[in-house]
N, CA and C atoms as an extended XYZ file, in Angstrom:
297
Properties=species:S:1:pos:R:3:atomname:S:1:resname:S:1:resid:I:1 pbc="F F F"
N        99.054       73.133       81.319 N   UNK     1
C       100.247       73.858       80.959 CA  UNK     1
C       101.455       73.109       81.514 C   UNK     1
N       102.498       72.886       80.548 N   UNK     2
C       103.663       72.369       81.091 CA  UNK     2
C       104.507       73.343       81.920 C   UNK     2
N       105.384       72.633       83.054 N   UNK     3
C       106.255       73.466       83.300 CA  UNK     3
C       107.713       73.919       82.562 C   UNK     3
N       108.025       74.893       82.492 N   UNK     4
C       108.934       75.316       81.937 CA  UNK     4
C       110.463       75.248       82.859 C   UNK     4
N       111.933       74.896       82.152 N   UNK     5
C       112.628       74.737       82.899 CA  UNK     5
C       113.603       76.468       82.527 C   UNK     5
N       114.170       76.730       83.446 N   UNK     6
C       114.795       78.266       83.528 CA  UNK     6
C       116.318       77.710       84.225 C   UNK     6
N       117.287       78.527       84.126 N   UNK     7
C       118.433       78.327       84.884 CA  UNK     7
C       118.858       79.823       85.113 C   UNK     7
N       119.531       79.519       86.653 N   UNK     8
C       119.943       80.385       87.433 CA  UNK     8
C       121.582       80.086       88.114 C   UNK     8
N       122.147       81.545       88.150 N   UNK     9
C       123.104       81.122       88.682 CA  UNK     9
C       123.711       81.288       89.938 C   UNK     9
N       123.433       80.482       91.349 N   UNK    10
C       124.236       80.614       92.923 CA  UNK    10
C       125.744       80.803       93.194 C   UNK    10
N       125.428       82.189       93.860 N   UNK    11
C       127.066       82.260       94.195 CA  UNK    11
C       126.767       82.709       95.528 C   UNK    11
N       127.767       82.763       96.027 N   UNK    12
C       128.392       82.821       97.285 CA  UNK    12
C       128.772       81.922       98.249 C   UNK    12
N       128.423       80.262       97.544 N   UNK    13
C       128.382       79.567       98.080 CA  UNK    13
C       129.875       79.139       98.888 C   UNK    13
N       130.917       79.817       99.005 N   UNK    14
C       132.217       79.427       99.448 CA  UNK    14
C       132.319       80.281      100.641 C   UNK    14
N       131.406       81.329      100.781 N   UNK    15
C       131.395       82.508      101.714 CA  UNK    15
C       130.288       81.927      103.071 C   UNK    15
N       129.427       80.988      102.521 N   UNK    16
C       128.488       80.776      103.285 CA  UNK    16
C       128.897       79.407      103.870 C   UNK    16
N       129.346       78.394      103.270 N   UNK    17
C       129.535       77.626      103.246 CA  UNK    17
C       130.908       76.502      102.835 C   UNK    17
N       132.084       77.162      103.240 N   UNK    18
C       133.039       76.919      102.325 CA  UNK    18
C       133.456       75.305      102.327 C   UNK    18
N       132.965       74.344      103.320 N   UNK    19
C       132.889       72.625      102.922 CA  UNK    19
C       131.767       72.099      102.659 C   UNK    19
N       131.134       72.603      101.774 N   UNK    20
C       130.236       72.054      101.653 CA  UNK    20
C       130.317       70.951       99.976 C   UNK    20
N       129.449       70.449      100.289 N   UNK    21
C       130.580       69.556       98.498 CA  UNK    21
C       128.661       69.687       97.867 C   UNK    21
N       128.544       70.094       97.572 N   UNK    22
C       127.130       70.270       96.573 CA  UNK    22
C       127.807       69.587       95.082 C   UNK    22
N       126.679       68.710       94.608 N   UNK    23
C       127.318       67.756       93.200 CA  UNK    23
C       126.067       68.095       91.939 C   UNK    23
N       126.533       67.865       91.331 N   UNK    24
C       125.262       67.650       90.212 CA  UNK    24
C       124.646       66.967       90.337 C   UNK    24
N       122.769       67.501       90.473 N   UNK    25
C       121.911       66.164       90.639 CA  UNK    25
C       121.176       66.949       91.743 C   UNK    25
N       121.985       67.572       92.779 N   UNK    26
C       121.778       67.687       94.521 CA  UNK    26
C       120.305       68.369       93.862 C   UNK    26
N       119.345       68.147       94.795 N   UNK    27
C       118.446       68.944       94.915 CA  UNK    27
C       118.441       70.442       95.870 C   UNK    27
N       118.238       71.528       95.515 N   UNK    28
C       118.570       72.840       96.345 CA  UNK    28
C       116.749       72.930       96.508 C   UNK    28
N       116.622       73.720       97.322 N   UNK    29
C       115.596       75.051       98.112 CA  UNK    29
C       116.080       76.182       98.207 C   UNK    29
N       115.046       76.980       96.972 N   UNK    30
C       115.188       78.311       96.677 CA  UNK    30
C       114.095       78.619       97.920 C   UNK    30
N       114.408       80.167       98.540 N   UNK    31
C       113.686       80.977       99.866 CA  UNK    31
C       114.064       82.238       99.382 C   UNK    31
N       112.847       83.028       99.318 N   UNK    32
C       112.926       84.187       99.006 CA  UNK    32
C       113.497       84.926      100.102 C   UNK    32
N       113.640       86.174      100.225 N   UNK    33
C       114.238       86.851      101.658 CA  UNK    33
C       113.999       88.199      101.113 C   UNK    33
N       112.817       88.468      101.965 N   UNK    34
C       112.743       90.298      101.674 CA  UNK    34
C       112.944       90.696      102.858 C   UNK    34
N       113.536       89.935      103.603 N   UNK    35
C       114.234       91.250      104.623 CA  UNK    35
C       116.006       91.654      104.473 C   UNK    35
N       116.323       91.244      103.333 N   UNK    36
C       117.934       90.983      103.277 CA  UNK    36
C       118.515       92.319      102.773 C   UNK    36
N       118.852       93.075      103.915 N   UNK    37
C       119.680       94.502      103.888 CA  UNK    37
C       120.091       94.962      102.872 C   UNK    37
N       120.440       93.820      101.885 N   UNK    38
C       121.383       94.427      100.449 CA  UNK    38
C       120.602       94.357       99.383 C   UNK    38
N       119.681       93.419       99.078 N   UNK    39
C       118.823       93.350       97.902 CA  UNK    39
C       117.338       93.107       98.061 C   UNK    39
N       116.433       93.569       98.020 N   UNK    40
C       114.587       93.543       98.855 CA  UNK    40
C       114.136       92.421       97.404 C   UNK    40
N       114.988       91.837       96.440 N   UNK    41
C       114.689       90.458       95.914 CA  UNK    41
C       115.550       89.139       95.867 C   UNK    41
N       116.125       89.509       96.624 N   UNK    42
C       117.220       88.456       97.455 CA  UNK    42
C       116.269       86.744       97.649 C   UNK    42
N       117.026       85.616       96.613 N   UNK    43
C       116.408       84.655       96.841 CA  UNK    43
C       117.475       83.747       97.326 C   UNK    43
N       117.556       83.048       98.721 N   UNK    44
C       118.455       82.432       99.301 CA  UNK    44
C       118.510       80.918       98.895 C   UNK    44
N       119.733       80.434       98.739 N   UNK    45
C       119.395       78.733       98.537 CA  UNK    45
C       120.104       78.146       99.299 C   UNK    45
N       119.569       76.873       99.923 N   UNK    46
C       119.411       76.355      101.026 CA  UNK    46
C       119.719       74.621      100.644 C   UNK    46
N       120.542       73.761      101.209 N   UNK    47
C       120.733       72.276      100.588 CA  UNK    47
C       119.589       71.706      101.213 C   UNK    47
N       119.642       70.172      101.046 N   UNK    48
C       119.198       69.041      101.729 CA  UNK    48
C       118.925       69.176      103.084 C   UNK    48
N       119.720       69.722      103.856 N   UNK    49
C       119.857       69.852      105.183 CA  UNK    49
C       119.283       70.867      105.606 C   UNK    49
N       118.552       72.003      104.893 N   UNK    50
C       118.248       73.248      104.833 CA  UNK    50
C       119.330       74.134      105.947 C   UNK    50
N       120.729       74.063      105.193 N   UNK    51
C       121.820       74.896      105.094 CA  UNK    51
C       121.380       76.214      104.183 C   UNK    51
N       121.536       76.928      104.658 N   UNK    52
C       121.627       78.099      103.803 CA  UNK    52
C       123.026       77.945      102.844 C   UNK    52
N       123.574       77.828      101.765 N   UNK    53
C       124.562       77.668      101.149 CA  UNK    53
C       124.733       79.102      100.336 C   UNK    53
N       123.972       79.852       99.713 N   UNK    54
C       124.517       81.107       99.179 CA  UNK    54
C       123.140       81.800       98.787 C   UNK    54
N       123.147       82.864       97.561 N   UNK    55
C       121.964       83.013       96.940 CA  UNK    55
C       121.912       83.160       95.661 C   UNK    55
N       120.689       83.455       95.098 N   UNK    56
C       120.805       83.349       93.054 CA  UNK    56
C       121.372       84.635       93.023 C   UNK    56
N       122.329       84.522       92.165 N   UNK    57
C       123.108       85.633       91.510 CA  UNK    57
C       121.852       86.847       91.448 C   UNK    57
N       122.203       87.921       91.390 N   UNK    58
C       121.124       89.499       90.951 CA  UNK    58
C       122.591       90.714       90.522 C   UNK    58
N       123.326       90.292       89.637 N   UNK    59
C       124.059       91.042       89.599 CA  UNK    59
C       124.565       90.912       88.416 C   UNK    59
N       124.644       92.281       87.163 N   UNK    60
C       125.081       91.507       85.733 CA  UNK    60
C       126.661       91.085       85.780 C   UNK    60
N       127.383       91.226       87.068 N   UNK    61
C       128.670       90.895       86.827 CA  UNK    61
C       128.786       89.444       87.698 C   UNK    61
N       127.408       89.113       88.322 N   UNK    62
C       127.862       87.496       88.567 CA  UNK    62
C       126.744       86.904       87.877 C   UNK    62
N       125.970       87.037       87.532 N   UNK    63
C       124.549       86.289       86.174 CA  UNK    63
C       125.688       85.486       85.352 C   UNK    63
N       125.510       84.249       84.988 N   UNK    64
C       125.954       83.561       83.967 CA  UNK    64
C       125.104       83.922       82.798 C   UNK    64
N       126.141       84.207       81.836 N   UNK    65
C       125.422       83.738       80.061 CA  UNK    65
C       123.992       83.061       79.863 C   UNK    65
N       122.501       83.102       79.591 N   UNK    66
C       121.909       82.247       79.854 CA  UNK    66
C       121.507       82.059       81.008 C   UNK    66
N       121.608       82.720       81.807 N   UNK    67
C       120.800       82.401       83.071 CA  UNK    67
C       119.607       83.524       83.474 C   UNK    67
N       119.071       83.459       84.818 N   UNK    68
C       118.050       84.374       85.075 CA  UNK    68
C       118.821       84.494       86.399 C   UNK    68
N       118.962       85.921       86.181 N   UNK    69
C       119.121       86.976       87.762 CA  UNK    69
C       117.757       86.354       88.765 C   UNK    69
N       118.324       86.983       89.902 N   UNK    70
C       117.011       86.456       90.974 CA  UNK    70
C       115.604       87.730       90.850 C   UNK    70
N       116.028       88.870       90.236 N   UNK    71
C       115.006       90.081       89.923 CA  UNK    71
C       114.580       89.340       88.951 C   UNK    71
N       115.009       88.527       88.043 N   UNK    72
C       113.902       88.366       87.020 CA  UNK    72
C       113.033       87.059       86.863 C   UNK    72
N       113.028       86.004       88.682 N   UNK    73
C       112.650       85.137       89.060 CA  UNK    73
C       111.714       85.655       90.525 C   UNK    73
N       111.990       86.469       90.465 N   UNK    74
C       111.470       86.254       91.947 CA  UNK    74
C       110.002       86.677       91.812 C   UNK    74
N       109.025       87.315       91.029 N   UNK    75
C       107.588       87.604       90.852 CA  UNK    75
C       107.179       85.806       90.459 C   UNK    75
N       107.938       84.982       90.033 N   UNK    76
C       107.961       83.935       89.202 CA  UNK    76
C       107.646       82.955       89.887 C   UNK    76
N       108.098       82.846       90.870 N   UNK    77
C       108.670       81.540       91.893 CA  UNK    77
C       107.411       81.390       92.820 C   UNK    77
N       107.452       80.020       93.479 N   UNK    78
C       106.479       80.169       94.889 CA  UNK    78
C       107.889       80.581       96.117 C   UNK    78
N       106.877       80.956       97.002 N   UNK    79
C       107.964       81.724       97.891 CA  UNK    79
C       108.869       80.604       98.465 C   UNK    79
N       109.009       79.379       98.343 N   UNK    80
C       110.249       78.189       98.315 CA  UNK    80
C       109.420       77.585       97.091 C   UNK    80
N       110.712       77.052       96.535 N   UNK    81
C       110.465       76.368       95.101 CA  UNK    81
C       112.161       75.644       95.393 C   UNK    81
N       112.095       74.269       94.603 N   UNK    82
C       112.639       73.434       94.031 CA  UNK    82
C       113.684       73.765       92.839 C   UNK    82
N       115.042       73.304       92.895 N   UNK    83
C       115.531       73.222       92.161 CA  UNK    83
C       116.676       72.418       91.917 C   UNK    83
N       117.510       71.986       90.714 N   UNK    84
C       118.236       70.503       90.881 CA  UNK    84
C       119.870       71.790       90.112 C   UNK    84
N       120.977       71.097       90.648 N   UNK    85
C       122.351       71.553       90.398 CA  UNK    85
C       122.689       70.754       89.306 C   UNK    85
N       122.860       71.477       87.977 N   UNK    86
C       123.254       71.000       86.573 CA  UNK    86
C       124.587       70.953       86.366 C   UNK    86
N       125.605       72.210       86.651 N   UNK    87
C       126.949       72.661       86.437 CA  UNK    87
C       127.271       73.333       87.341 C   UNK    87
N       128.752       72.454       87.811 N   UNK    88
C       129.643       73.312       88.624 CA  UNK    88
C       130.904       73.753       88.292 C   UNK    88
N       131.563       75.053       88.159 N   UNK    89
C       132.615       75.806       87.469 CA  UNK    89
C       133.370       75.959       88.705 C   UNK    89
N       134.298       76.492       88.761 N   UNK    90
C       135.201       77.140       89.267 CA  UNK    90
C       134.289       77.850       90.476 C   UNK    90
N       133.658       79.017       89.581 N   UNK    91
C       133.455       80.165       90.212 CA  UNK    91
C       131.971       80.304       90.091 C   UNK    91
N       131.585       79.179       89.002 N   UNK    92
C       129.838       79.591       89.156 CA  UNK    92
C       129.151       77.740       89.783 C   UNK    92
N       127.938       77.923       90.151 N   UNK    93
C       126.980       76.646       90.207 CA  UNK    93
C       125.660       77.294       89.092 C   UNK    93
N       125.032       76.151       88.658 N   UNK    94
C       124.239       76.466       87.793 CA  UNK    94
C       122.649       75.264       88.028 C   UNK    94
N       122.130       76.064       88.030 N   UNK    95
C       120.860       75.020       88.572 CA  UNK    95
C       119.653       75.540       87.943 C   UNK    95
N       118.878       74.125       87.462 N   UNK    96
C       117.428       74.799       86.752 CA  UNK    96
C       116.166       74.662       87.707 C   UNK    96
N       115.465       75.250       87.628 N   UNK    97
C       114.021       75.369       88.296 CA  UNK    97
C       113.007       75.094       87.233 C   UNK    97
N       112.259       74.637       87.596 N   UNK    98
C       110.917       74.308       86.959 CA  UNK    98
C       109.891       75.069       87.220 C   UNK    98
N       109.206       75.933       86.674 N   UNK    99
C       108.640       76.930       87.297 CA  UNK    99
C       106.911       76.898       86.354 C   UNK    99
């Protein structure tokens, strides 16, 4: 079976991390987090350096067009999984996983 590629969209990354220069290409580390007070499918992403930098969007008012919320990745994923930064906006990052 091939793997399939999915995209997701990280925010908070200015809150967590506000110098951080993440580029297209960067490789991220997705980490699940079920102990995280606000959401029990909270998937954290983490750079190169294993910085915590923000987490996958779970919210229909920060989900990009085309993307997958972290509720509808997280049964999906290994509990850290791989993923590469495609598009960076303003206000969104956009990164696919191979799953």
């Amino acid at each position: 079976m091939e793997d399939k590629s999915i995209y997701i969209t990280i925010n908070h990354i200015e809150d967590f991390c506000p110098c951080c220069n993440i580029r297209v290409g960067d490789e991220l580390t997705l980490k699940k987090d079920p102990n995280n007070c606000y959401d029990d499918e909270a998937i954290a992403v983490y750079d190169k350096n294993n910085v915590k930098i923000g987490y996958v969007a779970n919210s229909v008012s920060t989900v990009a067009r085309g993307t997958y919320s972290a509720g509808r990745i997280y049964d999906i994923i290994d509990v850290e999984q791989r993923s590469t930064v495609c598009f960076i906006t303003d206000d969104e990052t956009i990164a696919r996983v191979c799953i």
